[in-house]
N, CA, C and O atoms as a DFTB+ gen file, in Angstrom:
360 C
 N C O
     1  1     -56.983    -131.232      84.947
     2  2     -56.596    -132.327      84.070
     3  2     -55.085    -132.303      83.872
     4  3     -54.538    -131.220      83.663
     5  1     -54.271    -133.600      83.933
     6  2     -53.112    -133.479      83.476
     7  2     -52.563    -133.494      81.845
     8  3     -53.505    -133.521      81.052
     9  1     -51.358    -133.483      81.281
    10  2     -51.098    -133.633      80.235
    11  2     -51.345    -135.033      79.967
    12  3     -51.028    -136.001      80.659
    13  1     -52.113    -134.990      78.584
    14  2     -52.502    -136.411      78.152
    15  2     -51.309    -136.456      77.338
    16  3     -51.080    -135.616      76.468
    17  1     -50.478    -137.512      77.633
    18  2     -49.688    -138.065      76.124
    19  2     -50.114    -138.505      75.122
    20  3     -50.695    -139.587      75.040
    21  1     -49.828    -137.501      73.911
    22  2     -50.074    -138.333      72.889
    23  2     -49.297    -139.004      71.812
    24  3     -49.742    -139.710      70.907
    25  1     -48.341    -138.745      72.000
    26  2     -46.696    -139.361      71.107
    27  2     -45.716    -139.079      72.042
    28  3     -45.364    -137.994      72.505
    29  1     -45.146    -140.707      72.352
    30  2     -43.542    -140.329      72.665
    31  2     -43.415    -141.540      71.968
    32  3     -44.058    -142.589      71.930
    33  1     -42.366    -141.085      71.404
    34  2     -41.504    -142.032      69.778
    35  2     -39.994    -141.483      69.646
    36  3     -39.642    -140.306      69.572
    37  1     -39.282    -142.514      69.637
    38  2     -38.180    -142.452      68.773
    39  2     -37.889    -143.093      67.924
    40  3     -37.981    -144.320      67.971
    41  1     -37.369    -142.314      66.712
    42  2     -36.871    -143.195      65.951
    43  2     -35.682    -143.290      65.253
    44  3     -35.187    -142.210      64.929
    45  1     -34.964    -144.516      64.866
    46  2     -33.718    -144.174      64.428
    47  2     -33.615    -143.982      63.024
    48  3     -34.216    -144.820      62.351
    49  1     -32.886    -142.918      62.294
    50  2     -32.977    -142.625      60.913
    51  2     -32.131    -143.135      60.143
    52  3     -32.305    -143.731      59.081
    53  1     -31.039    -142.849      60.793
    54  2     -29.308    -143.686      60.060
    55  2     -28.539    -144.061      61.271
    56  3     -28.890    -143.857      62.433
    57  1     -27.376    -144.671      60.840
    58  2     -26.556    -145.241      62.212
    59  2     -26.219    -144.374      63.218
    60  3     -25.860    -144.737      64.339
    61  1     -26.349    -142.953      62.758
    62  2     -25.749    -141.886      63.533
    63  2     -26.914    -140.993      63.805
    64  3     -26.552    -139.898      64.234
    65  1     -28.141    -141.128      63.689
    66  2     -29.002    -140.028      63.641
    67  2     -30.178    -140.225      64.005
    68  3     -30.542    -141.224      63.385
    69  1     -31.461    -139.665      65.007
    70  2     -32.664    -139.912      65.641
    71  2     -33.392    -138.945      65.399
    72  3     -33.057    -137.863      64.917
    73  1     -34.784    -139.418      65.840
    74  2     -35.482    -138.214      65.930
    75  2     -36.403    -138.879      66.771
    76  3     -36.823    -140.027      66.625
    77  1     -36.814    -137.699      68.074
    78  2     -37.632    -137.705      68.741
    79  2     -38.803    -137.102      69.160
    80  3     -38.711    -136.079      69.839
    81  1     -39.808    -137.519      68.899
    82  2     -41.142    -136.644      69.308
    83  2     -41.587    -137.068      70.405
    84  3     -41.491    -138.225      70.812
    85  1     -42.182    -136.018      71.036
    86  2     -42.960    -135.728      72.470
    87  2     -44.022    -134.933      72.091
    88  3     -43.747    -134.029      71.302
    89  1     -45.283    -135.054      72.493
    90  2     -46.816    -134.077      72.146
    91  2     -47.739    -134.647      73.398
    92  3     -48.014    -135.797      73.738
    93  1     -48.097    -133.365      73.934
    94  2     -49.215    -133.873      74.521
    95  2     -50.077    -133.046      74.746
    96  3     -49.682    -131.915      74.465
    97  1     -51.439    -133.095      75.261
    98  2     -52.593    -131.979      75.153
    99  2     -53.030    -131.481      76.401
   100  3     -53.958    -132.091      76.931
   101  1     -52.501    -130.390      77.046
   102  2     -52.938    -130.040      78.020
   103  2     -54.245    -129.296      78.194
   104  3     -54.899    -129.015      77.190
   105  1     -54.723    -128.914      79.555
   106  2     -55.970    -128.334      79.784
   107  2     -55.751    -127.057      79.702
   108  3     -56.757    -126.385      79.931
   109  1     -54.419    -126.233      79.360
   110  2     -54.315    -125.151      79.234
   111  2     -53.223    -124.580      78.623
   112  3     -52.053    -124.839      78.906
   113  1     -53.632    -123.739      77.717
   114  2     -52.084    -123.691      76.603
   115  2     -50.894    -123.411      77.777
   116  3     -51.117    -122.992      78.913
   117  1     -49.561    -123.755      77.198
   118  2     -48.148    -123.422      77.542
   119  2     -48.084    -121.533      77.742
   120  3     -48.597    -120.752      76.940
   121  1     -47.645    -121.301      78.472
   122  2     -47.345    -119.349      78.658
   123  2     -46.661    -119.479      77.404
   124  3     -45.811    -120.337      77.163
   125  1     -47.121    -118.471      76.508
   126  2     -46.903    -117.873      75.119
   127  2     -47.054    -118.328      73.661
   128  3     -46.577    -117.853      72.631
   129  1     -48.254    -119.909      73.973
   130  2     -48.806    -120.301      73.253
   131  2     -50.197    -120.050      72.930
   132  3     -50.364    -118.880      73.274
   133  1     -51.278    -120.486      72.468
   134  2     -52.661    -120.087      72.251
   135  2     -53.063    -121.250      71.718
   136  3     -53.733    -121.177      70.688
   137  1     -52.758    -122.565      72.275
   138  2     -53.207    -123.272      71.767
   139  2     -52.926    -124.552      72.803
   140  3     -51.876    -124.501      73.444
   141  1     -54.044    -126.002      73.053
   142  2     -53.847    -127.011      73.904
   143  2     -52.634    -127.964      73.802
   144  3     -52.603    -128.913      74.586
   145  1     -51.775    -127.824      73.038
   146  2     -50.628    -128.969      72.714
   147  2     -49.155    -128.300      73.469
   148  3     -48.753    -127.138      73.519
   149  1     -48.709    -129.289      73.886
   150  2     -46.874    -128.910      74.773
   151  2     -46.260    -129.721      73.479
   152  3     -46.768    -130.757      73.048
   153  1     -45.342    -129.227      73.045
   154  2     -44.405    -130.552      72.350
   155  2     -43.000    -130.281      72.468
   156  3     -42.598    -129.147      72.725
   157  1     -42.058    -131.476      72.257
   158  2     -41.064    -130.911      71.752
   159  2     -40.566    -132.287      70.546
   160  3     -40.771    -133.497      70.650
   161  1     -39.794    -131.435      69.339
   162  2     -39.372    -132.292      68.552
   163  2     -37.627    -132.335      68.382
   164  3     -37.115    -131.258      68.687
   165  1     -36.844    -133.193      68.032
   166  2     -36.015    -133.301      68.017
   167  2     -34.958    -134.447      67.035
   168  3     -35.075    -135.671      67.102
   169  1     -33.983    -133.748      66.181
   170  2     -33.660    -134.201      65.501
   171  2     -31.864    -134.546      65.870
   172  3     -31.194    -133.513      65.895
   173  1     -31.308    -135.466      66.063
   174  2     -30.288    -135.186      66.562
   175  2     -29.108    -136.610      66.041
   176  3     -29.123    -137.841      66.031
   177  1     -28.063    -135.347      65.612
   178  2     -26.934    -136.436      64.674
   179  2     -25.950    -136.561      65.654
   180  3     -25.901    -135.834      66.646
   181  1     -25.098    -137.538      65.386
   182  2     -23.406    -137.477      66.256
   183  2     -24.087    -137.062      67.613
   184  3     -23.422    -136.084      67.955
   185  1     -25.025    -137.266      68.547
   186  2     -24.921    -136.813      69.691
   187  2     -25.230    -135.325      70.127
   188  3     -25.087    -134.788      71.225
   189  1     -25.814    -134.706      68.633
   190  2     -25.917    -133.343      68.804
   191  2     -27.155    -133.316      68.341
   192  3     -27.642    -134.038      67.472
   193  1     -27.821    -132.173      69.150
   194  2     -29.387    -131.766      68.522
   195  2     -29.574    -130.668      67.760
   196  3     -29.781    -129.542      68.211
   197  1     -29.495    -131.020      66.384
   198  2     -28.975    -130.492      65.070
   199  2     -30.469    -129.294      64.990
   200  3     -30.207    -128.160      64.589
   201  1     -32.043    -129.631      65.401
   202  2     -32.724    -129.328      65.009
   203  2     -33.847    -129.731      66.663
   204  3     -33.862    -130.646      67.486
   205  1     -34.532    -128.620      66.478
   206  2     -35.480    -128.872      67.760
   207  2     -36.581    -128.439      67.436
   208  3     -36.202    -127.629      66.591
   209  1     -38.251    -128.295      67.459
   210  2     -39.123    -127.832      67.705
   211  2     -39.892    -127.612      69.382
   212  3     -39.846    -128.358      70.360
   213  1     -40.247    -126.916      69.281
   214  2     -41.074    -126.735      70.877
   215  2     -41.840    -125.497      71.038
   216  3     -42.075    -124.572      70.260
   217  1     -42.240    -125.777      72.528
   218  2     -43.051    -124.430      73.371
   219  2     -42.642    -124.549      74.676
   220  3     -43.343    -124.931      75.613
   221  1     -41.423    -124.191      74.718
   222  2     -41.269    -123.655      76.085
   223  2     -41.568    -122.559      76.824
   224  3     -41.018    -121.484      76.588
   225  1     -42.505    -122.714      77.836
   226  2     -43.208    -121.954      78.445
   227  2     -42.141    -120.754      78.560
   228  3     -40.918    -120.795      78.697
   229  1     -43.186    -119.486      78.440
   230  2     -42.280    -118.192      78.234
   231  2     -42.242    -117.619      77.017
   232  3     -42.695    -116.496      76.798
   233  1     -41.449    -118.694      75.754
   234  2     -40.939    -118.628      74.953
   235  2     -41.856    -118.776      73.850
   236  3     -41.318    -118.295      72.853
   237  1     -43.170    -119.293      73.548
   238  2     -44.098    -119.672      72.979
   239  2     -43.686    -120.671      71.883
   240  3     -42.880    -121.523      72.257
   241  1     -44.128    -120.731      70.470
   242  2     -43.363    -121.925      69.617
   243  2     -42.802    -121.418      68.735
   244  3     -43.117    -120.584      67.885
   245  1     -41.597    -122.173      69.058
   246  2     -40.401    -121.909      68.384
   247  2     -39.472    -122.965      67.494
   248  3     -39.699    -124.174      67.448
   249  1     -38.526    -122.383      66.886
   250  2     -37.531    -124.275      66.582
   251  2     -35.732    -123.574      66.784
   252  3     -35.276    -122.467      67.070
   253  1     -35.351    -124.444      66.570
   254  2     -34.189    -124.281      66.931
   255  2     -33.290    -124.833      65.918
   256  3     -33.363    -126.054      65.782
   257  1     -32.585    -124.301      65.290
   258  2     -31.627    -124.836      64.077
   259  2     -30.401    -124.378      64.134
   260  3     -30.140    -123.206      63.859
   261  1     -29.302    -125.450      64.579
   262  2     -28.199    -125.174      65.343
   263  2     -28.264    -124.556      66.610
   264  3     -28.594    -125.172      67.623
   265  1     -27.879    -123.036      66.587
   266  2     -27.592    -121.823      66.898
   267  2     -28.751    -121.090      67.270
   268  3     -29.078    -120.493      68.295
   269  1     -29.309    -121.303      66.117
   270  2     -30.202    -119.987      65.691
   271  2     -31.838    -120.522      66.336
   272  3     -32.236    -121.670      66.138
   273  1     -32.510    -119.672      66.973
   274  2     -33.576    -119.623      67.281
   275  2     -34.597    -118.978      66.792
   276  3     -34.518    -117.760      66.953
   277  1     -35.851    -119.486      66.064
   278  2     -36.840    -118.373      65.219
   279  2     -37.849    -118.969      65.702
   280  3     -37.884    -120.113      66.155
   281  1     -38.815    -118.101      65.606
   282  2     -40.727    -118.263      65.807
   283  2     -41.078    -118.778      64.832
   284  3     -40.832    -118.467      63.667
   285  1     -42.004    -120.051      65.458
   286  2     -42.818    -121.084      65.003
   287  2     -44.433    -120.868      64.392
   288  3     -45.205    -120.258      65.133
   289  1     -44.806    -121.219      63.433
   290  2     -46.461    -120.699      63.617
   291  2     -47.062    -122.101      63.873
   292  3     -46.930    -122.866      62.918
   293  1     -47.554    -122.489      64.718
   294  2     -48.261    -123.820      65.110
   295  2     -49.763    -123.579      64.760
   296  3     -50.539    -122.722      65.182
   297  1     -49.981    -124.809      63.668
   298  2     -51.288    -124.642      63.530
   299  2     -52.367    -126.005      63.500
   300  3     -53.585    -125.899      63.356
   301  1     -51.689    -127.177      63.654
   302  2     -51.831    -128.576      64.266
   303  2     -50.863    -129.535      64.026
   304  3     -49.916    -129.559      63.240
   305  1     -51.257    -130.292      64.817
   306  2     -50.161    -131.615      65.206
   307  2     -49.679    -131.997      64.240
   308  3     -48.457    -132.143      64.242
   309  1     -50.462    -132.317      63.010
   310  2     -50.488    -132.730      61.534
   311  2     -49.151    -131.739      60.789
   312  3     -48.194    -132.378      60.351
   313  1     -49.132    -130.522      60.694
   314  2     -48.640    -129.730      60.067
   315  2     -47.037    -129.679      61.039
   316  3     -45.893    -129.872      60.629
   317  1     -47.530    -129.343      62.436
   318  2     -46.296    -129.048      63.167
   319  2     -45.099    -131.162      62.929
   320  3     -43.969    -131.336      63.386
   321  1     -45.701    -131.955      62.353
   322  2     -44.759    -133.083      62.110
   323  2     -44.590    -132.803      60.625
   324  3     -43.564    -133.413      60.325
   325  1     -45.075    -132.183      59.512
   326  2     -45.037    -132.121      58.586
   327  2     -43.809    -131.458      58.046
   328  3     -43.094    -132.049      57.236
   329  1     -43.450    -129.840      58.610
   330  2     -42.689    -128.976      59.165
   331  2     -41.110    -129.510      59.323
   332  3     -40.075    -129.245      58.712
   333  1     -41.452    -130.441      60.506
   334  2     -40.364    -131.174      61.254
   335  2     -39.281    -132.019      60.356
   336  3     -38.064    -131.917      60.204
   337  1     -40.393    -132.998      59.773
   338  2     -39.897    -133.565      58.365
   339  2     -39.240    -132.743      57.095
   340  3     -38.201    -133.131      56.561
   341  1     -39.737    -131.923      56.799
   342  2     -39.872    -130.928      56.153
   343  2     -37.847    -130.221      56.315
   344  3     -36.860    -130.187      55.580
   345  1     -38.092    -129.924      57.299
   346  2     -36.254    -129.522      57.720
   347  2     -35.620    -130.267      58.177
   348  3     -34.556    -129.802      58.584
   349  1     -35.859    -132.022      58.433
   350  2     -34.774    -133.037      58.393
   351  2     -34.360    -133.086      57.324
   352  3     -33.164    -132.991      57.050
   353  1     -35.537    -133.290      56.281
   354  2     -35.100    -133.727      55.272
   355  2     -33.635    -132.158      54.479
   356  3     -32.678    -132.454      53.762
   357  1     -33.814    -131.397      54.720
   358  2     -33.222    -130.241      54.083
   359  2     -31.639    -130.351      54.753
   360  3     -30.783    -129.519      54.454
């Protein structure tokens, strides 16, 4: 089975600022995930991606804030946009 898409969205927040989601459900988790969903999220001002969520294979789920890279706990789609929101807004 391939990846089913299930969100690709952008949206614009302010004149200078987006956010983009990507999710989709594969037939087999990502290497260093445990779970059927690939995503990546993305928050990005001035041209810069201020804020990221994902699972890049290898790397399992993670986010990205600035610089700094920390482990994600993914526990559904629901929560992992909740999250997302959650540190735009901050």
């Amino acid at each position: 089975m391939k990846a089913e898409p299930l969100l690709n969205e952008r949206q614009q927040v302010s004149p200078n600022a987006f956010v983009e989601f990507r999710i989709w459900r594969v037939s087999t988790p990502v290497r260093g995930s445990d779970h059927d969903f690939k995503y990546a999220l993305a928050y990005v001002v001035n041209g810069e991606c201020v804020l990221r969520y994902d699972n890049e294979a290898g790397k399992g789920d993670h986010r990205h804030i600035g610089d700094a890279e920390t482990p994600y706990v993914y526990t559904t789609p629901e929560a992992l946009l909740s999250d997302f929101w959650r540190d735009v807004e901050e």
